[in-house]
N, C-alpha and C positions, 0 to 999 in steps of 0.2 A: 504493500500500500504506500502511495508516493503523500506529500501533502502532510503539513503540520509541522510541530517545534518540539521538539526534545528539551526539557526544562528539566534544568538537576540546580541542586545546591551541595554546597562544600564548606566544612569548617576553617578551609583556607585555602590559596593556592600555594601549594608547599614548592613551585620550582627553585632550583638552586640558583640558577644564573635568568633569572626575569623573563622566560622563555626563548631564549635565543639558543637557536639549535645548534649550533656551535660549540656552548660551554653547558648545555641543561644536561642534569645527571640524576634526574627522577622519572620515574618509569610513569608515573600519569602523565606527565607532562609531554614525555616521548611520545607516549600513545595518540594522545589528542592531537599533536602535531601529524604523524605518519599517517593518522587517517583520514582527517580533516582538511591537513592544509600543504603538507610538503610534500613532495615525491622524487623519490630515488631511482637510481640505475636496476634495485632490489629493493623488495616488501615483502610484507607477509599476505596472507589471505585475508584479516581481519575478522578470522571463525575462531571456535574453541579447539583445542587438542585433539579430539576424534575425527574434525577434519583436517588435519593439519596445520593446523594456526602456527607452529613454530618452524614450518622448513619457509625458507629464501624462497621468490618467484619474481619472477618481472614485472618492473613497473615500467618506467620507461625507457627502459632497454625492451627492445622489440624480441630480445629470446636471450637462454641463458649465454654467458659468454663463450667466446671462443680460445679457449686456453693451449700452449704451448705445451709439447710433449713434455720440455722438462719443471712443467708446473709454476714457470717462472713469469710468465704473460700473458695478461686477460685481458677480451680486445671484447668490447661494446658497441653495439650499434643501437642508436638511438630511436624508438619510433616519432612519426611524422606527427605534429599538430597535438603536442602535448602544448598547452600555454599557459602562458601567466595569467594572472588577473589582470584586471582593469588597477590601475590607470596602465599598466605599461604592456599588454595584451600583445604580448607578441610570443613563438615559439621557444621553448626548453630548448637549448644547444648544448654540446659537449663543454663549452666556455665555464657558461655555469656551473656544469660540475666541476671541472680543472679551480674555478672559485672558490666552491667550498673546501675542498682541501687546500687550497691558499691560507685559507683561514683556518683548519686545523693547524696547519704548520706553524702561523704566528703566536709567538712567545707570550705575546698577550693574551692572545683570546683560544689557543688551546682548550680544548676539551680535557674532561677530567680522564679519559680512555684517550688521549693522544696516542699511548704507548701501543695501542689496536696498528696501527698505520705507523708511526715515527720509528724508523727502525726494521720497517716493513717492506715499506714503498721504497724504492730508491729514493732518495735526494729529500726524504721525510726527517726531520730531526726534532720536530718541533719549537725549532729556535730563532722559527725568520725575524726578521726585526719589523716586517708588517705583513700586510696582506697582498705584498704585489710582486711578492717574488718566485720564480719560477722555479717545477720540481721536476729533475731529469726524469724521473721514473714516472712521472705521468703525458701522453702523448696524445694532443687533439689534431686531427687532420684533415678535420673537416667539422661542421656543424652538428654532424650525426655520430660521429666517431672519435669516440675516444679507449686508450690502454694505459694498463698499470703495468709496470714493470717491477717485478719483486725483489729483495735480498737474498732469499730465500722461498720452499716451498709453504705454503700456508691455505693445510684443508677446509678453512673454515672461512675465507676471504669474504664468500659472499656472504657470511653472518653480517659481517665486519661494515661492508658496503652497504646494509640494511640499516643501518643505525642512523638517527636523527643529523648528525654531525656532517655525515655524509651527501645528506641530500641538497639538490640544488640550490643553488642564491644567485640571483640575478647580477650581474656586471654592472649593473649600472651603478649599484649602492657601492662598488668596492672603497675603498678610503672610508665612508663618511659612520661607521659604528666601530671606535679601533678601540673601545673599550668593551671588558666580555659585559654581557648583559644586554649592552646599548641595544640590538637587534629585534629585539623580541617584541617592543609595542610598535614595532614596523614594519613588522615581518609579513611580506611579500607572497601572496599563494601560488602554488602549481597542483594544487587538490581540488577537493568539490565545493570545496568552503574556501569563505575569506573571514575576516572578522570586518565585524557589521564599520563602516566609513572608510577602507581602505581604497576603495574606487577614488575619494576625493585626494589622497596621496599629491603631494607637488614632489614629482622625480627630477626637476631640472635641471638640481642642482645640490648637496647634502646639506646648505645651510636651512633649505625650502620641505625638505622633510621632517613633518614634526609628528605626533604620537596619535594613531587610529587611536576614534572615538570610540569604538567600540571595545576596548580592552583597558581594563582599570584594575590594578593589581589588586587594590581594595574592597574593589564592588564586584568585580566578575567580567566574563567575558560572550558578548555575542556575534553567531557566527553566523552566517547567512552563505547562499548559494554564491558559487565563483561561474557569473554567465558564460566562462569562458573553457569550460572542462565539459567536456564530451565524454561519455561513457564510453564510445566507440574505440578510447585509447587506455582503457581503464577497467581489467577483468574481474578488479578484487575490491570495488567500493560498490556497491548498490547505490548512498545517497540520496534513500529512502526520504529522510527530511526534508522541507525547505529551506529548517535550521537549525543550530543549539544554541542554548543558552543555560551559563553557567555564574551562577549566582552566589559570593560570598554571607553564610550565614553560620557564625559559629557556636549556634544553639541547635545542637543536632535532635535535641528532642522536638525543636517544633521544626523541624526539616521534616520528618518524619508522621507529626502532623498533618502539613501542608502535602504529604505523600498521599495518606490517606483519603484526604478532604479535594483531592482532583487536581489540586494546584501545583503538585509537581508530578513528572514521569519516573525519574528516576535519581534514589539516591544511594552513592557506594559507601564500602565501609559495615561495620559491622553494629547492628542494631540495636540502642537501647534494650538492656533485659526485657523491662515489660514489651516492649514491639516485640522482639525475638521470640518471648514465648506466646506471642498472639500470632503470631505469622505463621509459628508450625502449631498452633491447635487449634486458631479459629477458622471454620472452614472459608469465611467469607474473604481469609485472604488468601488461601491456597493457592498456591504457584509465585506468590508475590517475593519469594526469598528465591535468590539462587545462591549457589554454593557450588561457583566451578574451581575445577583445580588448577592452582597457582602455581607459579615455578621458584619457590620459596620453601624456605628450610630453617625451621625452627630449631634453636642447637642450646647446649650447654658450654661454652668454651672454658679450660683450663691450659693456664700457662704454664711451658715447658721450663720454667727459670723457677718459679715461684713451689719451693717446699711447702707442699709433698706430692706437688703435681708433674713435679721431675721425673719421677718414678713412674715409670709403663703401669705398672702393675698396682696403684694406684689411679691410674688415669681408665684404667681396665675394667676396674671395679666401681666405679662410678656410673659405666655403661652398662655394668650389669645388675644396676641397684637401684638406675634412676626410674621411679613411676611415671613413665610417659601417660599412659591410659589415664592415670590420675590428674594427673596434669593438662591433659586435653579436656579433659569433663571438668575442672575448674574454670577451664577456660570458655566453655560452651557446647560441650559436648560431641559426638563426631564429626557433625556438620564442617566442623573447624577444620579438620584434613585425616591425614593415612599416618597413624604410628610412624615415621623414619627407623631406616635400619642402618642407613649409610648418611651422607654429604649431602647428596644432589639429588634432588628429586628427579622421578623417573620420565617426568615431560621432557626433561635436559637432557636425561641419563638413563634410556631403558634399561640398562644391566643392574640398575640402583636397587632395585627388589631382590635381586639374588646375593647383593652383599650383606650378609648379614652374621657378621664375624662373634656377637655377642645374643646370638639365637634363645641360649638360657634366661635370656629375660623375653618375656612371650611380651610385656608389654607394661604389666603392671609392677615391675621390679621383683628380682630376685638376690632377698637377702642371703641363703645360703652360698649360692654360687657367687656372689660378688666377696663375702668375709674369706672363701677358699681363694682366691685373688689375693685378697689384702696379707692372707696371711704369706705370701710369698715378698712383701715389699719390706725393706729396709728399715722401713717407719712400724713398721707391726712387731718389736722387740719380743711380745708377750708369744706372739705366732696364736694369737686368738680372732687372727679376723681383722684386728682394729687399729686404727692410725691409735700410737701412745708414745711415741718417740719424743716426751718434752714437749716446748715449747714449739718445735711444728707443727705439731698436731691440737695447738691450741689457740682459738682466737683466728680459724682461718675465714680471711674475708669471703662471704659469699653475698654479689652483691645483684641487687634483684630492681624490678623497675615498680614504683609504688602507685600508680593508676590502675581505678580498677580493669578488668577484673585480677591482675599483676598480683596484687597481696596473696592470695587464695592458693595461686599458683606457684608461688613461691612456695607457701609454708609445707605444701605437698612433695613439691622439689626437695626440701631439706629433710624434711619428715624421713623422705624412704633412702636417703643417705646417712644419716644420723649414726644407723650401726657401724658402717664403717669408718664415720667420718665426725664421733660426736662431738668433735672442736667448733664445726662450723657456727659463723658469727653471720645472718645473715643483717645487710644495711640494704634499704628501698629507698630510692633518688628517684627523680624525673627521667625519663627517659632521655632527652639531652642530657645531662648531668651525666647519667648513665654510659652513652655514646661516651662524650668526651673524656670522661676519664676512663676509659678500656683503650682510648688512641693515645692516653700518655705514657710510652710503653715504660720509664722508669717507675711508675706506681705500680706495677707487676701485681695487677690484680688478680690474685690466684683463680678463682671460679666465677662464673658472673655466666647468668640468665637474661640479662639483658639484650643479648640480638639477635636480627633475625639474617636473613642474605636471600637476598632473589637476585634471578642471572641479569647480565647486562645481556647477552642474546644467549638464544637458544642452544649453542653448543656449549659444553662443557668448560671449555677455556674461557665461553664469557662469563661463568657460572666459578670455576676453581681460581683462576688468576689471582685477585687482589686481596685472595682470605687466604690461601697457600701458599704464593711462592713469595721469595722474598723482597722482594720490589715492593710487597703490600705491609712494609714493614719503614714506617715513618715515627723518629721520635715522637712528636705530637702530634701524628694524624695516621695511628698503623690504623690496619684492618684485619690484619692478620695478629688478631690478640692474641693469641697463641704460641706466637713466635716462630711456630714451625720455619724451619731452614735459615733462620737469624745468622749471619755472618759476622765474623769475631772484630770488623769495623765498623759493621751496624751495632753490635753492644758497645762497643767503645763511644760511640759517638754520641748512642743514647743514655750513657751512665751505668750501663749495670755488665759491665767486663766483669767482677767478682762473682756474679749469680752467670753468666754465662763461662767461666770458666769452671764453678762449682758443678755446673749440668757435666760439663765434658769431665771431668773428675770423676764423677758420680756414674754415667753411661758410657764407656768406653772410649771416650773422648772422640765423639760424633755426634753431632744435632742432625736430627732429621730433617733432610727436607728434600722436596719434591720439581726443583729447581730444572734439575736436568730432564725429566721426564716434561716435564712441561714441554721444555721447549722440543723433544721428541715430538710428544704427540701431538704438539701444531702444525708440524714440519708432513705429518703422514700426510696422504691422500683420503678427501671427504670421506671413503666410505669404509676409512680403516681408522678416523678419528675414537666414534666413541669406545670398540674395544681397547684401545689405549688408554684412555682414561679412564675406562672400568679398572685396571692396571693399578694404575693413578690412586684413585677413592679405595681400594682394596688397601694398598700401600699405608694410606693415611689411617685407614682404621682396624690395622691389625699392627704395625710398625710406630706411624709417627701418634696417632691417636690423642689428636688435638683437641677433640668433640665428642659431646654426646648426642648426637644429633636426636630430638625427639617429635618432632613434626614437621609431616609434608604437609605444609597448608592450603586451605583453600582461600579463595577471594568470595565475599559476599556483595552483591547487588541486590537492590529493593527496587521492583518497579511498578508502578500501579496497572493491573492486568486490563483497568475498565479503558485505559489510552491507551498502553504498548499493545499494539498489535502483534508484533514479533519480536523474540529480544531475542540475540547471539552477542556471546563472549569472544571477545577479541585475547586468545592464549597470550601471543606475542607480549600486548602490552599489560595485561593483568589487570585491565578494566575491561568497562559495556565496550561495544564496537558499536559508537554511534551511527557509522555509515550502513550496518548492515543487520539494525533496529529499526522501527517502523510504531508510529505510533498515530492515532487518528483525531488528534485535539483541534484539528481543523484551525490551528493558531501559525500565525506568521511571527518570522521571529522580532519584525517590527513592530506587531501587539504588543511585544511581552519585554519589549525592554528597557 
């Protein structure tokens, strides 16, 4: 059904860099961009996982590329009468893509995944000193033709080419946004959507460019039809809308309201208790929840520096003690996702179900088989099972995120460790608070519940990179709380050389880590990637055993059944797929905003 406006509200818009697809490192943000407004050489489908929502397909590349036997060169041809919007309504060229990796390349406005491409691409470093300097390793030869030329082999490029960063930007703007951010309240469509006043654009000039009326970081953003997109060049957006509109409202209980009461279509996120358990009992809202599966991994991390989590055989026993089942039902019961057995969830990582190194905990923890564990570590003196080794085993921080339902789940988390582990001290922080100090890696926070990880794309390298190898290990910004593969100038640099020479004292004088395998199995060919990094994830959680990983999550969306006509989840992004949802409020998005 064509016709009407998709009306959602948000307790904020969380982008990192003000929407400019250059430096944005949030997966909503990405989403809305890729399916609304930008388009790339590669996309996704904009379905859930059962239809393939997570492999590469062409967007405006008229078919997959054409790659060199030795994996090294990927040549593109562009389809005919993809266009811009209004005001500057003219066709997608190879220019504009050789543009936006201009603009990766600069030093400035780098994306937080530059290392995807810099190091990649020939002539990629990410160090230009703007955005007009040329990359050997990219070749346009014409307006429909463009290649990349590699350093190496790289299975997963077309993930890589998928991503927001990648997609077009018009030439004409080059110079006038050379701050990261600047892009985003001006940013130019090649999708079905524009946001609502970008037609009135002055491109004459970059001083004559000022900020579409339709996008207000404060208030929301509305998108309306781009008259200049043909479906005939476009297999994966329906475009069902006339438009969206997205509303900042950060009382999610009267969003939810306003859900009910007709006034909105759709809101994500996961539901006030009382909505929650009226959605699955009362029939009158039946089907109004969904619960698809996300590409998100609920974990436990423990640092490899931080006594008593030095010890394998401790870190072991954690994974065999911890109450996931317990912990999922504090949290909302199954709806929320799939027990985790491994890292990566299976949408990423089909082989992730068969890893299951720690099988003796079915789900709800097993105290016997984790204290036969403990009694093998170093810290169990007694040989009963139990950390009593002094003062390490006492007062260890376990630190947890104190919104609810967070409290709940915590104290179940601690509860079914306890036997092994009756030191644990746990503290609840905000979830910021929480972040930021797991990235100070001198604070060597031993245990902490506090994160989650979803892939940057669909293969596993965009999913293991910045939480495994050691690149994801910054003094005050790791990722890799865990330290897995910590090198002896990264402890040095970050202060803690004593607790990193203590590990290697203690473990045979070897850190784990999964450095080289990484770069292995990016190097394979696409359709030998993921057994590689089932390799990989096997490696991590029987060897380096960073995590206890305890939920494959799902993503919740609420939409009112009496206007959505059809709703599909967009895998890729981990929201709705507004283009290829349908709703019949018979509203324009000039109505409503």
């Amino acid at each position: 059904m064509r016709g009407g406006t998709i009306r959602e509200e948000s307790p904020e818009f969380g982008w990192t860099d003000a929407f400019d697809p250059t430096g944005e490192y949030l997966g909503t943000a990405w989403g809305m961009m890729d399916q609304l407004l930008i388009r790339g050489l590669m996309t996704y489908k904009h379905v859930d996982a059962a239809q393939g929502g997570d492999t590469p397909v062409p967007d405006v590349a008229s078919a997959p590329p054409t790659v060199s036997a030795d994996g090294l060169t990927y040549d593109f041809t562009l389809k005919d009468n993809v266009m811009w919007s209004p005001p500057l309504s003219r066709a997608v060229t190879a220019d504009d893509f050789l543009y936006a990796f201009q603009r990766i390349n600069d030093k400035k406005l780098v994306a937080q995944y530059g290392n995807y491409y810099c190091g990649v691409i020939k002539g990629m470093d990410c160090a230009a000193k703007d955005d007009n300097q040329p990359i050997s390793g990219i070749k346009v030869t014409d307006p429909t033709h463009i290649s990349f030329t590699l350093d190496q082999p790289t299975g997963d490029l077309l993930y890589r080419l998928s991503m927001p960063a990648t997609k077009a930007v018009p030439v004409e703007v080059r110079g006038c946004f050379p701050n990261p951010g600047d892009y985003g309240v001006d940013l130019i469509s090649s999708g079905p959507y524009m946001i609502l006043g970008q037609d009135k654009l002055n491109l004459s000039s970059c001083s004559t460019i000022k900020p579409i009326s339709g996008y207000n970081v404060d208030k929301g953003m509305t998108m309306v039809r781009n008259p200049n997109w043909s479906a005939a060049t476009d297999d994966t957006r329906a475009a069902y809308a006339d438009g969206v509109q997205i509303k900042i409202n950060s009382n999610v209980d009267d969003s939810f309201n306003a859900l009910e009461n007709g006034d909105l279509d759709v809101v994500q996120g996961t539901p006030p208790v009382a909505v929650l358990q009226d959605f699955e009992t009362n029939p009158d809202f039946a089907g109004w929840l969904h619960a698809d599966q996300g590409d998100r991994t609920w974990y436990v991390t423990m640092n490899l520096l931080a006594p008593p989590f030095d010890d394998i055989h401790v870190r072991n026993a954690v994974n065999l003690a911890l109450d996931k089942a317990g912990i999922r039902k504090a949290y909302g019961g199954d709806l929320r996702g799939t027990l985790a057995t491994s890292v990566e969830p299976p949408t990423v990582l089909p082989q992730s179900t068969q890893i299951n190194p720690f099988s003796a905990n079915t789900g709800s923890g097993n105290a016997t088989a984790a204290m036969d564990e403990m009694k093998m570590s170093r810290y169990d003196t007694n040989h009963n099972g139990v950390c009593d080794d002094g003062p390490v085993c006492q007062n260890i921080l376990f630190l947890g995120r104190s919104t609810d339902p967070w409290p709940n789940m915590n104290q179940v988390a601690v509860a079914s460790l306890k036997p092994i582990l009756p030191g644990l001290d746990l503290k609840e922080v905000d979830t910021s608070t929480g972040y930021t100090t797991l990235q100070q890696v001198k604070k060597l926070v031993p245990i902490s519940m506090v994160p989650g990880w979803g892939k940057d794309y669909a293969s596993p390298y965009g999913f293991d990179f910045f939480i495994f190898d050691s690149g994801g290990i910054a003094c005050t910004a790791a990722v890799n709380y865990s330290l897995v593969g910590m090198t002896a100038a990264q402890a040095s640099d970050c202060g803690v050389k004593p607790e990193y020479d203590a590990y290697l004292a203690n473990n045979g004088g070897q850190m784990p880590s999964v450095d080289a395998k990484m770069k292995e199995c990016v190097a394979k060919p696409a359709d030998q990637v993921d057994a590689c990094f089932a390799e990989l994830d096997t490696y991590l959680m029987t060897v380096a055993v960073p995590w206890a990983p305890w939920l494959w999550a799902t993503q919740f969306t609420s939409t009112n059944l009496k206007t959505v006509v059809s709703y599909q989840f967009d895998q890729n992004a981990g929201i709705i797929s507004y283009v290829n949802t349908s709703v019949n409020n018979g509203l324009t998005p000039q109505n409503v905003a």
